[in-house]
C-alpha positions as CSV (number, residue, x, y, z in Angstrom):
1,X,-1.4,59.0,-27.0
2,X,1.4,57.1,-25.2
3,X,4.3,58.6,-23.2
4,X,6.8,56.1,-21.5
5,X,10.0,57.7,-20.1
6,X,13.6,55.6,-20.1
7,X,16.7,56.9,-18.1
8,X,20.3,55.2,-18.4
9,X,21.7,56.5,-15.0
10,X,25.0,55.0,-15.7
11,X,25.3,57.4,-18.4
12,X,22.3,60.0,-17.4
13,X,20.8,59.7,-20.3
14,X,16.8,60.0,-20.8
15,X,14.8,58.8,-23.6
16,X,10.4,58.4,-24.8
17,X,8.8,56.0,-26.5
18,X,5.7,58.0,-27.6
19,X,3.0,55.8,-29.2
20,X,-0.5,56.9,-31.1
21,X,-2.6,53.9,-29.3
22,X,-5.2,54.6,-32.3
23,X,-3.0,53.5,-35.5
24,X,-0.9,51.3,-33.3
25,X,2.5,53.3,-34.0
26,X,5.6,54.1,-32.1
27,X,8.5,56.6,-32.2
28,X,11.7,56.4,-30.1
29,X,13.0,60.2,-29.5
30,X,17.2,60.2,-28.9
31,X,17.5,55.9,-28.4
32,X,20.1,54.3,-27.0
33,X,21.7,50.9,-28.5
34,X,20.1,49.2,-26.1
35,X,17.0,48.9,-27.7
36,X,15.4,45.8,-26.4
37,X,13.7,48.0,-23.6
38,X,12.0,49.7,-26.2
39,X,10.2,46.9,-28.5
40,X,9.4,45.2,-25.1
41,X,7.4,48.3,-23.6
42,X,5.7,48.9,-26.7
43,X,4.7,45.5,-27.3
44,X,3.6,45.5,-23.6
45,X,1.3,48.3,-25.1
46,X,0.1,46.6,-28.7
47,X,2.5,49.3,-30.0
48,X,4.7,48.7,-32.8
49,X,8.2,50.5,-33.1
50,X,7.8,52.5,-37.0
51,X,10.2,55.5,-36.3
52,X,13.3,56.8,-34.2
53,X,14.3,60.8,-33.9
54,X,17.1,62.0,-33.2
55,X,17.5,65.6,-31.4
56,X,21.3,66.0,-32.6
57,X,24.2,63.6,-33.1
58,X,24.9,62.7,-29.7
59,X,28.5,62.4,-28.2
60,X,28.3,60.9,-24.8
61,X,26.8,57.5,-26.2
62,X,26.3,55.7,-29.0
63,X,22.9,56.2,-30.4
64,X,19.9,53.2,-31.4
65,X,18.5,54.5,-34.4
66,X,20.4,52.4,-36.8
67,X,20.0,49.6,-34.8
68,X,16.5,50.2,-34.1
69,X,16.3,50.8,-38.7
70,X,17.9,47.7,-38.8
71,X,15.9,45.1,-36.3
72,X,12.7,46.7,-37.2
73,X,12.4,48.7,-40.1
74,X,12.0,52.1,-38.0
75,X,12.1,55.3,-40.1
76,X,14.7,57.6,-38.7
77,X,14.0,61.8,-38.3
78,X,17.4,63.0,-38.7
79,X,18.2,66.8,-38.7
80,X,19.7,68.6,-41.7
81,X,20.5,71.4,-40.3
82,X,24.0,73.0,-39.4
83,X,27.2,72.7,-41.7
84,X,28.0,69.5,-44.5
85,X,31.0,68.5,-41.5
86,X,28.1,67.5,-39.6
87,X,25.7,65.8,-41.6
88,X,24.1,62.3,-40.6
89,X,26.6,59.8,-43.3
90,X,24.3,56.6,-42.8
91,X,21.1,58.2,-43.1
92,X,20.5,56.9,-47.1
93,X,21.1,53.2,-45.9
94,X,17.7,53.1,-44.4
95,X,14.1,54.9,-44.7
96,X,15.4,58.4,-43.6
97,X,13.3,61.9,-43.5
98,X,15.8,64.8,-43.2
99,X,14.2,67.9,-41.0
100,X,14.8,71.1,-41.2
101,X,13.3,74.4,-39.0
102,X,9.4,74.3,-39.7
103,X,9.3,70.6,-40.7
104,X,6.9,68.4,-39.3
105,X,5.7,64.7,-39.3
106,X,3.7,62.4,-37.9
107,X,3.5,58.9,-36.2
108,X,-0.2,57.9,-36.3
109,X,-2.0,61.4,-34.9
110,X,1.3,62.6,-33.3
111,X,2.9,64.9,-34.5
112,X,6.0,66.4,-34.1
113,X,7.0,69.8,-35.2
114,X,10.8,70.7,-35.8
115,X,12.4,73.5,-34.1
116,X,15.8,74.3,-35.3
117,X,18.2,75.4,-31.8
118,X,21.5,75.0,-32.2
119,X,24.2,75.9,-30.0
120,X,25.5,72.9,-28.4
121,X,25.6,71.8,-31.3
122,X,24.9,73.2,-34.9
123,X,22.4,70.9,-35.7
124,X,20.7,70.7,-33.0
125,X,16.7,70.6,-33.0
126,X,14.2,70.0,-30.4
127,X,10.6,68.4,-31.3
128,X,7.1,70.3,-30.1
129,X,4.7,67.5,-29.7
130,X,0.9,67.9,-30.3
131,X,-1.5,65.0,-29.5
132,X,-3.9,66.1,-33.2
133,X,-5.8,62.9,-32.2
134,X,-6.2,63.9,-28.6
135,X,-8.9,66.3,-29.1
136,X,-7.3,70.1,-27.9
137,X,-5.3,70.0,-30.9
138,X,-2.7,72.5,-29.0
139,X,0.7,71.4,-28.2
140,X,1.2,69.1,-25.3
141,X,5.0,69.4,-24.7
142,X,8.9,70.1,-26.5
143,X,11.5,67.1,-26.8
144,X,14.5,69.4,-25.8
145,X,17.3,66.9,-26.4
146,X,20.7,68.7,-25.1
147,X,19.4,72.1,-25.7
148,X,17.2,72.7,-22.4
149,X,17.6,70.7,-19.6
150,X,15.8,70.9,-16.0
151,X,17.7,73.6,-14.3
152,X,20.2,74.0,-17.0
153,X,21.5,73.9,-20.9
154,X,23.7,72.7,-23.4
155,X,27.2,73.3,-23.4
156,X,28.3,74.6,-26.3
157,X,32.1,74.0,-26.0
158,X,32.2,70.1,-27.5
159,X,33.0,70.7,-31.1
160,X,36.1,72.5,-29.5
161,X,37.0,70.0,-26.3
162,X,36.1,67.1,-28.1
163,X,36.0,67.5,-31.6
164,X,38.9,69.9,-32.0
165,X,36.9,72.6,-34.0
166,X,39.1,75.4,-33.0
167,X,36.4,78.8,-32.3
168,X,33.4,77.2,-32.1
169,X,32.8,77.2,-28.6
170,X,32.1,81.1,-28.3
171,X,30.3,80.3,-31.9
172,X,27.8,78.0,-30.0
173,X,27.6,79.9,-27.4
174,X,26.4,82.8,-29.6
175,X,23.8,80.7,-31.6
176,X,22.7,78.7,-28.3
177,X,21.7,82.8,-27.0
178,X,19.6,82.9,-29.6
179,X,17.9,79.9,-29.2
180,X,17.5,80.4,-25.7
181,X,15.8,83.7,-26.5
182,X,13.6,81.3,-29.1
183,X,12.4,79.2,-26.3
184,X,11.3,82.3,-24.0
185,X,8.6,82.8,-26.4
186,X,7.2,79.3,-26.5
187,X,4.1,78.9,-24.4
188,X,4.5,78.4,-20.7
189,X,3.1,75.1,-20.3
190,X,4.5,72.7,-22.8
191,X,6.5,70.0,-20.6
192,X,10.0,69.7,-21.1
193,X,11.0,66.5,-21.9
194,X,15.3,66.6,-22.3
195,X,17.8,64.0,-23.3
196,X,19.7,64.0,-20.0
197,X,19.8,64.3,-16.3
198,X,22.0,65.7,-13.2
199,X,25.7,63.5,-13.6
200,X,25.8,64.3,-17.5
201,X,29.3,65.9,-18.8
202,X,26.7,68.0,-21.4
203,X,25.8,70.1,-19.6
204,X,26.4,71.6,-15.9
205,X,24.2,71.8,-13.3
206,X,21.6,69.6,-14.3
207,X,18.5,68.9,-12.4
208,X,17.6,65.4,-11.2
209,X,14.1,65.7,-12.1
210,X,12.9,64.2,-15.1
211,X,11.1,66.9,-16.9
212,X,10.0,70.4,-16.3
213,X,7.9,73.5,-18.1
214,X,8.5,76.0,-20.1
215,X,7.3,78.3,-18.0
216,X,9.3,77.1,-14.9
217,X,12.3,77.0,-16.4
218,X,12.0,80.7,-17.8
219,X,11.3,81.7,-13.8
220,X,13.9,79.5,-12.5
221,X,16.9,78.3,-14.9
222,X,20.1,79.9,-14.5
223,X,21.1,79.9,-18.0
224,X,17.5,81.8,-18.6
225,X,17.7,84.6,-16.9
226,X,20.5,86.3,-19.1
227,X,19.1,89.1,-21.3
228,X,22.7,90.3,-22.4
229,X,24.4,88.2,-25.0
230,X,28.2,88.8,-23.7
231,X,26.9,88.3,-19.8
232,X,25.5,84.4,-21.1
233,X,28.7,83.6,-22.9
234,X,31.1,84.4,-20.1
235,X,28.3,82.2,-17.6
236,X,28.2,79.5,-20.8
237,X,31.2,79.0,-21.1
238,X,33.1,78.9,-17.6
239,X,32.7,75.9,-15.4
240,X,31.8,73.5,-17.9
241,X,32.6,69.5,-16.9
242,X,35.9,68.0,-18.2
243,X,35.2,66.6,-21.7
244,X,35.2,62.6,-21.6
245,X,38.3,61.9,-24.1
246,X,35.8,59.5,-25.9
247,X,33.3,61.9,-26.8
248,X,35.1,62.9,-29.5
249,X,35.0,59.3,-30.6
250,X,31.4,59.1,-30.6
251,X,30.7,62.0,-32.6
252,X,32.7,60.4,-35.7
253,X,30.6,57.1,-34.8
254,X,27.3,58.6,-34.7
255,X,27.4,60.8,-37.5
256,X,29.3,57.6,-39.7
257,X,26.6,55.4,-38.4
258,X,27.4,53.0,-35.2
259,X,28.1,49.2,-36.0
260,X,25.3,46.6,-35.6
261,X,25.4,44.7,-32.7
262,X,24.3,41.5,-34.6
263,X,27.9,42.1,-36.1
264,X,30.3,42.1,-33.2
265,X,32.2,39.9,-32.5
266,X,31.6,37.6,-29.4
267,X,33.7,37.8,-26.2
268,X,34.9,35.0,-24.9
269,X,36.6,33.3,-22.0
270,X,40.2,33.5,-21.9
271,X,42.7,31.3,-19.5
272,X,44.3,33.5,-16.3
273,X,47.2,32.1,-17.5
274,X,47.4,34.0,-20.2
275,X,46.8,37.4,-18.3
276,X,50.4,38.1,-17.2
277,X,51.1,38.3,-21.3
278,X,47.6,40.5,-22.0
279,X,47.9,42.9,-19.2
280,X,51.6,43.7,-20.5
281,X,49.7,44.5,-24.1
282,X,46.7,45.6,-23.2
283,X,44.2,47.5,-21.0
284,X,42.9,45.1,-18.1
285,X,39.8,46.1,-16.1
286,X,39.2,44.5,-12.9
287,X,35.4,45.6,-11.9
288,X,35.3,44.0,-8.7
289,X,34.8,46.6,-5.4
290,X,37.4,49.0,-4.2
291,X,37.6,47.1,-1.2
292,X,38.1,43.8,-2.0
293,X,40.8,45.1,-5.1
294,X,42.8,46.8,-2.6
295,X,43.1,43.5,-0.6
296,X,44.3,41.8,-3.5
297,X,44.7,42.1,-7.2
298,X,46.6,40.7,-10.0
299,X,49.4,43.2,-11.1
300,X,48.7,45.3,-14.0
301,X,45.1,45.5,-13.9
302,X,43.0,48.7,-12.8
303,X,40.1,49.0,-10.9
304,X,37.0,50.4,-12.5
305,X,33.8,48.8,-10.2
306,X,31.0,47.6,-12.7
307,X,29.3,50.3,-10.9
308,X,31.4,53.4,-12.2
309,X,32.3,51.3,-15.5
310,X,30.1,53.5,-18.1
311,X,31.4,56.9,-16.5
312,X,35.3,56.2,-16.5
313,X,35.8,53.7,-19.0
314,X,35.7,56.0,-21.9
315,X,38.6,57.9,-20.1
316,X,40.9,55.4,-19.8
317,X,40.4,52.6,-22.9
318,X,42.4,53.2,-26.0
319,X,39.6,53.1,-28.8
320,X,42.2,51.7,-31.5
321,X,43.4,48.8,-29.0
322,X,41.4,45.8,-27.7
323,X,40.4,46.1,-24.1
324,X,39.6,42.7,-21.5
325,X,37.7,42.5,-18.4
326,X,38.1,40.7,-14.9
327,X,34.7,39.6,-14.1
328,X,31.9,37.6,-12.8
329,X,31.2,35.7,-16.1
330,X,27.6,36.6,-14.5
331,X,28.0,40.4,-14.9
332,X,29.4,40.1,-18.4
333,X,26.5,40.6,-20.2
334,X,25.8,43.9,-18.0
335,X,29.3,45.0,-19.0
336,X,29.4,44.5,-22.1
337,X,26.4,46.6,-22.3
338,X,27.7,49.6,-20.7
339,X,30.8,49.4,-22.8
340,X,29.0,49.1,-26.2
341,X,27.1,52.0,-24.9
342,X,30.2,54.3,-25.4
343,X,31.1,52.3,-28.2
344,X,34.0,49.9,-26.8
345,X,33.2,47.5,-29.2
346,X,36.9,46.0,-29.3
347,X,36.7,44.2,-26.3
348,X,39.5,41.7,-26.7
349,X,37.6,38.7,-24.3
350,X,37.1,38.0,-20.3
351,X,39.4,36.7,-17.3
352,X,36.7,34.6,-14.9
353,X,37.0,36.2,-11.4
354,X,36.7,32.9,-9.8
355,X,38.9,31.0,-12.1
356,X,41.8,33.8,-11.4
357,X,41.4,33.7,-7.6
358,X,41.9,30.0,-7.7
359,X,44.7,30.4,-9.9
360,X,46.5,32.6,-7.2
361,X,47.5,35.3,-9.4
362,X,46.1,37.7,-7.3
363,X,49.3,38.6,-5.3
364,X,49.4,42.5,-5.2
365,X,48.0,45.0,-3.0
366,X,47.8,48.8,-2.0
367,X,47.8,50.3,1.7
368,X,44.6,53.0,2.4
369,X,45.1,55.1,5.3
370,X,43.2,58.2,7.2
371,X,43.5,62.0,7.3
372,X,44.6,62.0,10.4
373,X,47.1,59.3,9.7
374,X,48.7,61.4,7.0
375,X,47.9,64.6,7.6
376,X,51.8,64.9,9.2
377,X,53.5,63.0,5.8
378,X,51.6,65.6,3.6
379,X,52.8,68.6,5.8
380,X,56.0,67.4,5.8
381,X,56.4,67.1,2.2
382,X,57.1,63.2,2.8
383,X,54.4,62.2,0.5
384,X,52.7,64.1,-2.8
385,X,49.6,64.2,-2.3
386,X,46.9,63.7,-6.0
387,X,43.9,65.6,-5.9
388,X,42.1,63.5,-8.9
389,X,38.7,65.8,-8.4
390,X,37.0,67.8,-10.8
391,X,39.0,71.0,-11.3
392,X,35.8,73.1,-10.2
393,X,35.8,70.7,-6.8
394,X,39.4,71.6,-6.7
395,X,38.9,75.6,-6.6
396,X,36.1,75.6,-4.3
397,X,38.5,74.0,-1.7
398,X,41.9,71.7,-1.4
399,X,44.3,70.2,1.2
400,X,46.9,72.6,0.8
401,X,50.3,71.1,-1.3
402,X,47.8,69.1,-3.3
403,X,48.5,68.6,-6.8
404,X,45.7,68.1,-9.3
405,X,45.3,65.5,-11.6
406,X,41.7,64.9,-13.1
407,X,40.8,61.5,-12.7
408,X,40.2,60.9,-16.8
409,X,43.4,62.3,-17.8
410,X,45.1,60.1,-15.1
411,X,46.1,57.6,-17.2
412,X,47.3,59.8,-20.0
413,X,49.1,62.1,-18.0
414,X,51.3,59.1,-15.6
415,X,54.3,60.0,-17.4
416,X,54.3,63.6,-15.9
417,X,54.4,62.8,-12.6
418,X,57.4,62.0,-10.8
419,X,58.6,58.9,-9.1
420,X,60.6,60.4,-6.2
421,X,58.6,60.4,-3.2
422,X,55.7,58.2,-2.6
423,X,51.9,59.4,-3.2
424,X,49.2,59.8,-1.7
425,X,45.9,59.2,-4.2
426,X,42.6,61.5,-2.8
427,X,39.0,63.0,-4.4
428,X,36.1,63.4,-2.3
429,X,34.6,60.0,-0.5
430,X,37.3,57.8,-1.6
431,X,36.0,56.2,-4.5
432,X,37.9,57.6,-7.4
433,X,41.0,58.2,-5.3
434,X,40.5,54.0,-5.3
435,X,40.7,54.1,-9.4
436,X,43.4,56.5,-9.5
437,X,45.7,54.6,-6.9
438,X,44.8,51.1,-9.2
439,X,45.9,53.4,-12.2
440,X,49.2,54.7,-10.4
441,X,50.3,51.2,-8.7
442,X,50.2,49.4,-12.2
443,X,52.8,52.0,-13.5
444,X,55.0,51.5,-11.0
445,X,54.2,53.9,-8.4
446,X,54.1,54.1,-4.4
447,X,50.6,55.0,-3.6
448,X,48.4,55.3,-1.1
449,X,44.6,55.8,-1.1
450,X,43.1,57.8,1.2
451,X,40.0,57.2,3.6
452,X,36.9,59.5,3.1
453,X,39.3,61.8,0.7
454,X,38.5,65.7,1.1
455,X,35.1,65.1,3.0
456,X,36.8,63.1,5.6
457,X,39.6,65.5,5.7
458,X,36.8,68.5,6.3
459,X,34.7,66.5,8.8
460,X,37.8,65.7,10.6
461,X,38.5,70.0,10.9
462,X,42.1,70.0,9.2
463,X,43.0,72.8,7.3
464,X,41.6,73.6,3.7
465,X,43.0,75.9,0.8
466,X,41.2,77.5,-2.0
C-alpha cells in the first residue's frame, strides 16, 4: 500500500492519496481542486487516480472530486447519510457509490470501511482503512475528515453560522457526543489521519501535527475527556472561530457540484487606466506587502498580501460581483489558485503592478505609528482605537477604550462606525491591523495603523483590560 500526505497551509487543509501498488489503483480522500499535485505523485508512483472520497461536503474550500471525475474518470464515495437538504446534487453526473454506516469498498486490496459520525455535520463519515493485501489483515488507520482532529474536533455550529439552519448547532453538538463516544471504542492504534490542521476556522484548537492515534487522542484531547453529554455541549459550543462569511457559499457549491475549471473564464490583463472606473464598481485587491502599500497605493484598493489572500479573501469579496487583483502578472497564476480554492471564480481580470507604478496612480498613503506614540491620543479619547482581533483574543486581554471589530466583518460593518474622530486600526503583530486600515482609508476614513499592535503594546508594559 501507498500513503502520501498533502496539506494546503493557506487554507489548513490536509488530504491522502492512498494507492494499492499491486493493482496499480489510487484514491484521493477529501481533494482539493487543485488536483494536478495529485495525478503527478501518483504517476511518480506507476499509480493511477480510479477514485476520490469524500468525508462530508466541505465548507471552507471547494472540493476536487468533480474535477478529479471529470479529468480522469475517478469514481466518487459520497456519503448518503444525514437529511435530503444535504444530499450530494452532482453525484449522478458521474460514476458515484453512495455510502452509508457499515458500507465498504475497495481500491485494489484497500479497503475502506464507512463509519457514519455526524455532528459537524449530519453527514458526516470517517473511513477505517485496512491494508487486506498487506498481510495482518487488521485495520491500519481512520480517515477522520472534520470529525477528529489532532488535539481537537469538529465544530458543530456551521449549519447555523454559516448555513442559517436555526437549532442545529446544539443538534450537532448532541449527535457529534455520540460519535465521540463511538470513537472511544475504536482500537487504540489506528492512526488518525484528519482533513485539517491548527489555523482552520472548523474547528478550535487544532494541533499542528499531521496525524495522531486513537489511543492518544482518548488520553489527551480535550474534547475527549467529557463523559457528560450537557458538560461537552457547553465546552462545544463556546469559543468557536468566527465563521468565514463564505462558508456558507461553499456549502451550496459543494453539495450543487463546483464548476470545472476547464470552464472558467480566463483573466486577463486590463489597462491602469481603467482602474479609477473598476475600483468605484468593484472590489480591488492589491496583494503586494503591508509595507510597501502603506508607502503608496492607488485609492480605492485594499490590501490583502498574496500571503494572507486564501484566509481573508472569502471575508471581504462579494460572491455575486466580479472581483480584480493588483499584481505581479508573475503571481497570478498562484492567486488565481487560492481564489478558486474558495470558489471566487468571478474574477473580473488583473492590473499589472509594474504597469500601474509607471503609470503614477499610486498617489495615496496611510501613517503607522507606535504604542508609545499613541498611547496619550487613545487615553485622551483623541483617537478611536479598532481592535480587529478575534473576539476570544479580545476577552483574554485589550487596550482599554478599544472597540472591537473582527477583521472579516470589517468591511460589512464600515457603515457602523463613525467618522468623527480619527482611528486608530490594531490586532496583535500588525498585520491585519494593515488590512483593516486599507479597508477603512478606501471608505473614507482617518486611520492609523499601529506598530506591533497588542504584543507591542504588552512588551512595551502599558496597561491592559480584560
Amino acid at each position: 500500500m501507498f500513503l502520501k500526505y498533502f496539506y494546503d497551509k493557506s487554507l489548513a487543509h490536509a488530504s491522502y492519496l492512498v494507492g494499492c501498488q499491486k493493482s496499480g489503483e489510487a484514491i484521493v480522500i477529501d481533494p482539493s481542486r487543485s488536483i494536478d499535485q495529485y495525478l503527478d505523485a501518483a504517476a511518480s508512483e506507476g499509480l493511477r487516480i480510479t477514485g476520490a472520497a469524500e468525508t462530508h461536503i466541505h465548507a471552507d474550500f471547494v472540493s476536487g472530486s468533480r474535477e478529479l471525475a471529470d479529468r480522469v474518470g475517478a469514481k466518487l464515495y459520497l456519503s448518503d447519510e444525514g437529511p435530503a437538504d444535504w444530499k450530494y446534487q452532482f453525484a449522478g453526473q458521474h460514476d458515484s457509490q453512495l455510502l452509508k454506516d457499515g458500507d465498504a469498498f475497495y481500491v485494489g486490496k484497500v479497503k475502506f470501511e464507512v463509519l457514519h459520525t455526524p455532528g459537524h455535520t449530519p453527514e458526516s463519515i470517517s473511513f477505517v482503512l485496512t491494508d487486506a493485501g498487506g498481510g495482518a489483515n487488521v485495520p491500519m488507520g481512520i480517515f477522520t475528515g472534520d470529525f477528529v482532529f489532532v488535539g481537537s474536533i469538529g465544530r458543530p455550529d456551521l449549519l447555523e453560522t454559516a448555513a442559517g439552519v436555526v437549532g442545529s448547532a446544539e443538534i450537532g453538538a448532541r449527535q457529534l457526543y455520540q460519535s465521540v463516544r463511538r470513537f472511544r471504542e475504536l482500537p487504540g492504534h489506528l492512526q488518525v489521519w484528519p482533513a485539517h490542521g491548527a489555523g482552520s476556522a472548523c474547528g478550535k484548537g487544532l494541533g499542528a501535527i499531521p496525524s495522531s492515534t486513537v489511543g492518544y487522542e482518548k488520553l489527551f484531547n480535550p474534547a475527549l475527556q467529557f463523559h457528560d453529554e450537557q458538560q461537552f455541549v457547553d465546552y462545544i459550543l463556546s469559543d468557536q472561530p468566527e465563521t468565514p462569511f463564505y462558508f456558507a457559499v461553499m456549502k451550496r457549491v459543494n453539495k450543487v457540484g463546483p464548476e470545472l475549471i476547464r470552464n472558467l473564464s480566463p483573466v486577463d490583463a486590463v489597462a491602469p487606466n481603467e482602474l479609477a472606473r473598476v475600483t468605484g464598481q468593484h472590489l480591488v485587491i492589491d496583494i503586494t506587502p503591508a509595507a510597501e502599500f502603506s508607502k503608496a497605493h492607488v485609492p480605492g484598493t485594499i490590501n490583502v498580501p498574496s500571503g494572507t489572500l486564501v484566509q481573508w479573501a472569502g471575508f471581504f469579496a462579494d460572491y455575486n460581483q466580479p472581483v480584480y487583483l493588483l499584481t505581479d502578472p508573475k503571481l497570478l497564476t498562484e492567486n488565481l489558485r487560492g481564489l478558486r480554492s474558495i470558489g471566487i471564480d468571478n474574477v473580473g481580470g488583473y492590473f499589472d503592478t509594474a504597469a500601474v507604478r509607471e503609470a503614477g496612480l499610486r498617489t495615496e498613503s496611510y501613517s503607522s505609528a507606535t504604542p508609545q506614540q499613541l498611547r496619550p491620543r487613545i487615553e485622551s479619547g483623541e483617537v478611536k482605537l479598532l481592535d480587529v482581533r478575534a473576539a476570544t483574543e479580545f476577552h483574554q486581554g485589550h487596550i482599554a477604550g478599544a472597540e472591537h471589530r473582527f477583521l472579516g466583518k470589517l468591511l460589512r460593518e464600515i457603515k457602523c462606525i463613525h467618522k468623527s474622530q480619527p482611528i486608530v486600526a490594531q490586532c496583535l503583530g500588525g498585520g491585519r491591523s494593515a488590512i483593516a486600515t486599507s479597508i477603512l482609508q478606501r471608505a473614507g476614513y482617518d486611520v492609523t495603523n499601529m506598530q506591533g499592535g497588542f504584543k507591542a503594546w504588552v512588551e512595551s508594559r502599558l496597561p491592559i483590560a480584560s
